[in-house]
C-alpha positions in Angstrom: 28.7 -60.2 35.6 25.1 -61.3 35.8 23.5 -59.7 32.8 26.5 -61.3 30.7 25.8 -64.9 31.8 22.2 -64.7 30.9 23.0 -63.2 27.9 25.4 -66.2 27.0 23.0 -68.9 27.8 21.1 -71.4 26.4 19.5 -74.6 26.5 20.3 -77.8 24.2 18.8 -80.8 23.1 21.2 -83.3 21.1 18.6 -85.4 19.8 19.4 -89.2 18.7 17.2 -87.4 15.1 17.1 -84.1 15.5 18.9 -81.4 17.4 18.1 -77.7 18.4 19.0 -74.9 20.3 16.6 -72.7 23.1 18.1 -69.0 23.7 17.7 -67.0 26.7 16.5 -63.5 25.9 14.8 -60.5 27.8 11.5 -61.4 26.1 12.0 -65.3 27.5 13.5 -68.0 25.5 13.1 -68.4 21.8 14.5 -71.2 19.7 17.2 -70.5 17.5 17.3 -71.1 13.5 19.8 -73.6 12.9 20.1 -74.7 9.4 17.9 -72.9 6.5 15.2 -71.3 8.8 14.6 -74.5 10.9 14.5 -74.8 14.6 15.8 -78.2 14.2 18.1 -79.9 12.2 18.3 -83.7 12.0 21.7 -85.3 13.7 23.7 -86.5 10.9 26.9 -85.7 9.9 28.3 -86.1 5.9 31.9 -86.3 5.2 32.9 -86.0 1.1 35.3 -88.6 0.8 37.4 -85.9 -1.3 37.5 -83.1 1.3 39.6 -84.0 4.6 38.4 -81.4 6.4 35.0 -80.5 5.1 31.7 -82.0 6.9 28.2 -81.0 5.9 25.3 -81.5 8.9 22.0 -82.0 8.8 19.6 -81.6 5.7 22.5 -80.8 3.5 23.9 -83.8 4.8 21.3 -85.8 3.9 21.2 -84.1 0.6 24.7 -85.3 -0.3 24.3 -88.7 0.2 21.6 -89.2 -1.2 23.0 -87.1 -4.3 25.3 -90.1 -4.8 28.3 -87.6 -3.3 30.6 -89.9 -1.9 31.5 -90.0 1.6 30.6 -91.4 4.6 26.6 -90.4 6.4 26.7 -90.8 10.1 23.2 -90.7 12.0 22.2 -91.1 15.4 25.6 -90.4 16.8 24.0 -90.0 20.2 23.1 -93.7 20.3 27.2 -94.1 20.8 26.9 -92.6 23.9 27.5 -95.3 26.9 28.9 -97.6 24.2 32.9 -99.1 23.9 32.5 -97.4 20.1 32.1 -93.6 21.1 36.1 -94.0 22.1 36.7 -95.5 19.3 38.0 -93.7 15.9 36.8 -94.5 12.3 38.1 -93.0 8.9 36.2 -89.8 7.7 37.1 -88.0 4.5 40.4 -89.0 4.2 41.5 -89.1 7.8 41.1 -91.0 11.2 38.7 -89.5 13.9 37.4 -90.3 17.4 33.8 -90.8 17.5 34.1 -87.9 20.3 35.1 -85.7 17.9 32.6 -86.3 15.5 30.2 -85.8 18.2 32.2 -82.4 19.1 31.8 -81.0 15.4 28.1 -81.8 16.0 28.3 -79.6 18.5 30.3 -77.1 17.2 28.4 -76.7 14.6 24.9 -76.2 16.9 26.4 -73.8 19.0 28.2 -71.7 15.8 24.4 -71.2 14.3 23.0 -70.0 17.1 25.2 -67.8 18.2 24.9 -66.4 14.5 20.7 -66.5 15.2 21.6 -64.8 18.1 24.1 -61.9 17.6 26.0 -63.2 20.2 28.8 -65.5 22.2 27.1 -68.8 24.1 28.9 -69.8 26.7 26.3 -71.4 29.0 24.6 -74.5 28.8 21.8 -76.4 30.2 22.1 -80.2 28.1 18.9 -82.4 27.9 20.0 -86.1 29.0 18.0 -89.1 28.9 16.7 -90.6 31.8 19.6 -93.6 30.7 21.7 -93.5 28.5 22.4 -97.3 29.2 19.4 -99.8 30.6 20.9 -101.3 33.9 24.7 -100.1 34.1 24.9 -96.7 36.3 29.0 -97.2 35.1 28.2 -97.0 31.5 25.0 -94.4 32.2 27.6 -91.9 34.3 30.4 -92.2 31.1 27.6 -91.4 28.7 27.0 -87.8 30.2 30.7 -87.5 31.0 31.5 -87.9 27.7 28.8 -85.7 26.2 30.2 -83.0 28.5 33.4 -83.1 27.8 32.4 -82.6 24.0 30.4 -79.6 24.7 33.0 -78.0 26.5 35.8 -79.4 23.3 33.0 -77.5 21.2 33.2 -73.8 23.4 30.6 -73.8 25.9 32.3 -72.9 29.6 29.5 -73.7 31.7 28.2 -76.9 31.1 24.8 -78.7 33.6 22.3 -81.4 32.7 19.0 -81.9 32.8 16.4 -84.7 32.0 14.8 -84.2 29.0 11.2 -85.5 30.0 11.2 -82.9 32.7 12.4 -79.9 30.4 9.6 -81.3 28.2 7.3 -80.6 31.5 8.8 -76.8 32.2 7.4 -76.2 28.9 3.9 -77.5 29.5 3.5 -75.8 32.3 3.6 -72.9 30.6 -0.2 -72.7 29.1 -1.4 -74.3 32.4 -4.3 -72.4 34.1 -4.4 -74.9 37.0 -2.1 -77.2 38.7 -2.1 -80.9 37.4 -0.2 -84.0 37.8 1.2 -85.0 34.6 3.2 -88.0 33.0 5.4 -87.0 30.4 6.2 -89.9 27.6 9.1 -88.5 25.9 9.6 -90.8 23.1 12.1 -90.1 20.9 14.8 -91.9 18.4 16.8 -92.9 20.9 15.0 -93.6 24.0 11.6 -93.5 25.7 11.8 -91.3 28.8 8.9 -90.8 31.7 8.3 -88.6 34.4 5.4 -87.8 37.1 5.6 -84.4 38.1 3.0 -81.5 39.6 3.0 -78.8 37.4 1.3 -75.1 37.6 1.1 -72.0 37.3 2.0 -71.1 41.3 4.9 -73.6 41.0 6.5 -72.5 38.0 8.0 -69.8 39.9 9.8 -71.9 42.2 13.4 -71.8 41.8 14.2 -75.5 42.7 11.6 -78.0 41.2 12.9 -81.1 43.0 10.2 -81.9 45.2 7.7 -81.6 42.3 9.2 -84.7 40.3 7.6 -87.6 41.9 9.1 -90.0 39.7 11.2 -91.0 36.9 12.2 -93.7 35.0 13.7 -94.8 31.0 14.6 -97.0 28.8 16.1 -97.3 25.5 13.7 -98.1 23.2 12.3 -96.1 21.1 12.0 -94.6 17.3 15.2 -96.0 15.9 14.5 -99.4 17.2 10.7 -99.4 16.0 12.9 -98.6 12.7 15.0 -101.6 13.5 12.1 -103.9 13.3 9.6 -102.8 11.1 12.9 -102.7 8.6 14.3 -106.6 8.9 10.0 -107.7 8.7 9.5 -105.2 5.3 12.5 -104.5 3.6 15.6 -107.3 4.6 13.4 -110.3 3.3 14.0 -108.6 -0.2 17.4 -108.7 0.2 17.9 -112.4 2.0 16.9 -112.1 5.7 14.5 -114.9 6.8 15.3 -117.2 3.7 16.4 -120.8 3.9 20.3 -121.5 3.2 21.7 -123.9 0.9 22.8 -126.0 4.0 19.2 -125.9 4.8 19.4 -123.3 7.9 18.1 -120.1 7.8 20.3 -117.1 6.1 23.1 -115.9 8.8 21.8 -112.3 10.2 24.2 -110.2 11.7 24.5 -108.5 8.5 20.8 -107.7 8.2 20.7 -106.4 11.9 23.6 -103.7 11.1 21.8 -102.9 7.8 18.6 -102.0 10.2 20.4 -100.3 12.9 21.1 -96.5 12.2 24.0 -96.1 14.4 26.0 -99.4 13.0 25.2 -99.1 9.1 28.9 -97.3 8.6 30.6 -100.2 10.4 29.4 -102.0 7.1 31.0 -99.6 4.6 35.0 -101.7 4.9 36.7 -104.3 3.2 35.9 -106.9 6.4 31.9 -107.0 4.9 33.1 -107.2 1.5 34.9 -110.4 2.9 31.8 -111.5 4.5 29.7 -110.7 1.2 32.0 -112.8 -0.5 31.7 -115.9 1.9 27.8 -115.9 1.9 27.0 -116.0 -1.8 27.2 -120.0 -1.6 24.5 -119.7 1.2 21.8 -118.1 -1.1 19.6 -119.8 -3.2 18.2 -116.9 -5.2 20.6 -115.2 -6.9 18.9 -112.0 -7.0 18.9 -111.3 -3.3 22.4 -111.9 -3.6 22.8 -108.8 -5.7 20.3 -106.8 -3.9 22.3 -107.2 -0.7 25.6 -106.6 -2.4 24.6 -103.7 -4.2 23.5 -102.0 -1.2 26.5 -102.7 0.6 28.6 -101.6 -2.0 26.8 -99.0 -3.5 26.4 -97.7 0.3 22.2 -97.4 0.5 22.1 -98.8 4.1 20.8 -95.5 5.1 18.6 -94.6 2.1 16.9 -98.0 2.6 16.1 -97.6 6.3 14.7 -93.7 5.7 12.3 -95.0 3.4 11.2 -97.2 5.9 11.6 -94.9 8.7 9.2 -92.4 5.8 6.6 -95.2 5.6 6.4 -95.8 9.6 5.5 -92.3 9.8 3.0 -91.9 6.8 1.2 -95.2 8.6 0.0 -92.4 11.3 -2.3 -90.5 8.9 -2.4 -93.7 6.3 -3.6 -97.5 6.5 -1.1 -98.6 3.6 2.5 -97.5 1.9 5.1 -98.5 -0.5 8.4 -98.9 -0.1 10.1 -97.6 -3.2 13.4 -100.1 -3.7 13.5 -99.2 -7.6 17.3 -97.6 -6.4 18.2 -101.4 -6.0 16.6 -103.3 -8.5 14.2 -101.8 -11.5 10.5 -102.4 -10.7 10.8 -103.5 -7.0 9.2 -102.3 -4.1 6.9 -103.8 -0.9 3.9 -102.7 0.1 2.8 -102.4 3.7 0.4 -102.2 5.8 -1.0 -100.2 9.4 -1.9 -103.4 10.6 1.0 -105.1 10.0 2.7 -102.2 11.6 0.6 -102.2 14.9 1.5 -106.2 14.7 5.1 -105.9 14.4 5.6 -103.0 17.2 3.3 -104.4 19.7 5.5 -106.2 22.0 7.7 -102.6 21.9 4.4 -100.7 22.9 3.8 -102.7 25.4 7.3 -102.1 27.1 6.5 -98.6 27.0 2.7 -98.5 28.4 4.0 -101.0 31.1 7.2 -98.7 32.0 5.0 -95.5 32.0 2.4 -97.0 34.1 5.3 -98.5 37.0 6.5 -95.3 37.0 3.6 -94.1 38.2 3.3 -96.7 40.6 6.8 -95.4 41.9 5.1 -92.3 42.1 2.6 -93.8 45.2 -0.3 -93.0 42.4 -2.8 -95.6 40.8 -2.7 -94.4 36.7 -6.5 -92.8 37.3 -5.0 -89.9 39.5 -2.7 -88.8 36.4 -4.6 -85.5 35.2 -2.9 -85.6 31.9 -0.6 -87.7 29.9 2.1 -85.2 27.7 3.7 -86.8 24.7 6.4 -85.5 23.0 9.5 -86.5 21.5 9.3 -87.2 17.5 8.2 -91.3 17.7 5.5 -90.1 19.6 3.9 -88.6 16.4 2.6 -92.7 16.0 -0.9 -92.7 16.3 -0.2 -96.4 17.4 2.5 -95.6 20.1 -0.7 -93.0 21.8 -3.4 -95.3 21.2 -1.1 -97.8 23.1 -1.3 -95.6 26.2 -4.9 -95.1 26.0 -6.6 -98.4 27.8 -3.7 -98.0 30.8 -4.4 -94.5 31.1 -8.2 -93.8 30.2 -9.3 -91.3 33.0 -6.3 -89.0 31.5 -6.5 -86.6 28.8 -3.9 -87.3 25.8 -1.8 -84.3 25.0 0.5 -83.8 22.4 3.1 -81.5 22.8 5.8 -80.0 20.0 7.4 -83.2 19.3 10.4 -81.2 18.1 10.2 -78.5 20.1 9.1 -78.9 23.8 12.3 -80.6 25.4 14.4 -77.7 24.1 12.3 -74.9 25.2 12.2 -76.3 28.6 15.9 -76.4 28.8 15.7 -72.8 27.7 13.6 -72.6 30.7 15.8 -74.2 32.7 18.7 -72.4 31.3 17.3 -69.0 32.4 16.9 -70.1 35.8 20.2 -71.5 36.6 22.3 -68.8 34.9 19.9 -66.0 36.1 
């Protein structure tokens, strides 16, 4: 019975972006190919409006819609977790869905490619989780995984545990370590930022239970999709109305602009209810032409195309001091232009959440930040040079290490998956 179960098992990380898969093999643990070559694929989900019971993931997905294929784009499904809407259903393709099952599909669809990667069944799981889900409600927090279970079981796996994904993203560290250390992991990633202390080396990487080596942990949920968030209403939402002064003389109503820069609520927009709402604030705009942006994008369903082009410029802005935002899509000849500065500016009081949450935790630890031998980023926002150079001043007697932002945090469940289905 033993060999079997090793043979079936794997680690998982369902990433707010991006998603991948960690086998267990003789040889160790090897990440799986999971669309076109890829160890990752990015967590979307396209439904053709003319094929009930066809869904494209991933790349392709993106592909589609941005092909003008119509249908309905779903990202950052994982940011439903914890929330009233995951129980929810919505129309896909012709038909009405749960949110859960969308999120099983997902699923599905991970574990059908690697098992073809493979060559064989997975039935064994070890799933990264966040350190919350949900900031301040253990209620909401404890549904979150529930529910996540629950939908890897829907999608075939049997055996189905949990583990944090900043501490997977430390199993993997250890790995090229010579010496022991103590090491805060920054797992920053779309959804939320995630950190752990924990003593890690090459005489305790053999221990079976790593408990007493996590000396702390601690999250929140902020992170890349909500640096989109902002840096999206300051560049891109002005264009199309946000910020502007009313015809009453107030400043344009929001809520529409906040959904239009939140990846998880942009298909809430795609119904007759915002047409409605379209229709009742083209007496509050003075310029007509933002008027037409906004309903054009609305209509013509860009809500995500807009925000990956910002989400494109955010991450040029770590290798570039300026970028354009291409908007040509919406009206001929437009486009802003933007800055690192005004980048570092507008994400500031984020940073700063995060360099003050990594430093209490550890505090929690019983350690002062100089007695941290390294800090380990990983997670795919932390690619920002600005998010790093944020830690540097609070942490400047560590060295900075960068890990696989893609690829750490599933290895290590790999890891972890080898040693609890042994």
């Amino acid at each position: 019975m033993t060999p079997r179960r090793a043979k079936s098992a794997c680690g998982l990380d369902f990433g707010t972006s991006n998603s991948g898969v960690a086998l267990v093999t003789p040889q160790g643990v090897t990440l799986a190919h999971v669309e076109d070559g890829n160890t990752t694929v990015p967590s979307a989900i396209f439904f053709p409006s003319e094929a009930a019971d066809h869904a494209v993931y991933g790349r392709a997905a993106m592909r589609e819609y941005l092909d003008g294929t119509h249908g309905r784009l779903m990202r950052s499904l994982k940011s439903l977790l914890g929330s009233r809407l995951v129980h929810e259903r919505t129309a896909v393709g012709g038909r009405s869905l749960a949110f859960t099952d969308i999120v099983t599909l997902y699923l599905r669809m991970l574990r059908d490619r690697a098992e073809q990667h493979a060559g064989r069944g997975l039935s064994s799981v070890v799933l990264g989780r966040p350190v919350r889900f949900v900031d301040d409600d253990a209620e909401r927090d404890a549904d979150a995984q529930a529910t996540l279970g629950t939908c890897a079981r829907a999608a075939g796996f049997r055996d189905v545990e949990f583990q944090l994904e900043p501490i997977a993203a430390a199993f993997d560290y250890e790995r090229g370590l010579a010496s022991e250390e103590l090491v805060l992991v920054v797992d920053v990633g779309g959804g939320t930022a995630d950190f752990t202390v924990v003593r890690v080396g090459p005489r305790l990487r053999e221990r079976p239970d790593r408990a007493a080596d996590v000396l702390a942990n601690d999250g929140i949920h902020v992170a890349g999709t909500d640096f989109d968030t902002r840096l999206h209403l300051a560049w891109v939402m002005p264009a199309l109305g946000y910020g502007s002064t009313s015809t009453k003389g107030l400043a344009m109503p929001s809520p529409l602009f906040f959904d239009l820069s939140t990846w998880h609520r942009i298909n809430l927009l795609y119904g007759a209810a915002t047409r409605e709402v379209l229709r009742e604030l083209r007496e509050f705009f003075v310029d007509a032409r933002m008027y037409a942006r906004l309903r054009k994008v609305v209509n013509d369903a860009l809500g995500h195309e807009l925000l990956a082009r910002t989400e494109t410029a955010k991450i040029e802005m770590s290798h570039a001091a300026h970028a354009t935002i291409d908007l040509s899509h919406v009206e001929a000849g437009l486009a802003v232009d933007v800055a690192r500065a005004e980048l570092q500016a507008l994400l500031a009081a984020l940073l700063a959440r995060l360099v003050t949450m990594g430093t209490d935790t550890v505090r929690a630890a019983g350690l002062s930040p100089d007695a941290i031998s390294t800090v380990y980023f990983t997670g795919g926002s932390s690619g920002m040079t600005a998010l790093r150079e944020a830690f540097a001043p609070a942490f400047a007697y560590s060295r900075m290490a960068v890990g696989d932002l893609f690829g750490s945090v599933v290895s290590g469940l790999g890891i972890d998956a080898a040693r609890r289905f042994p």
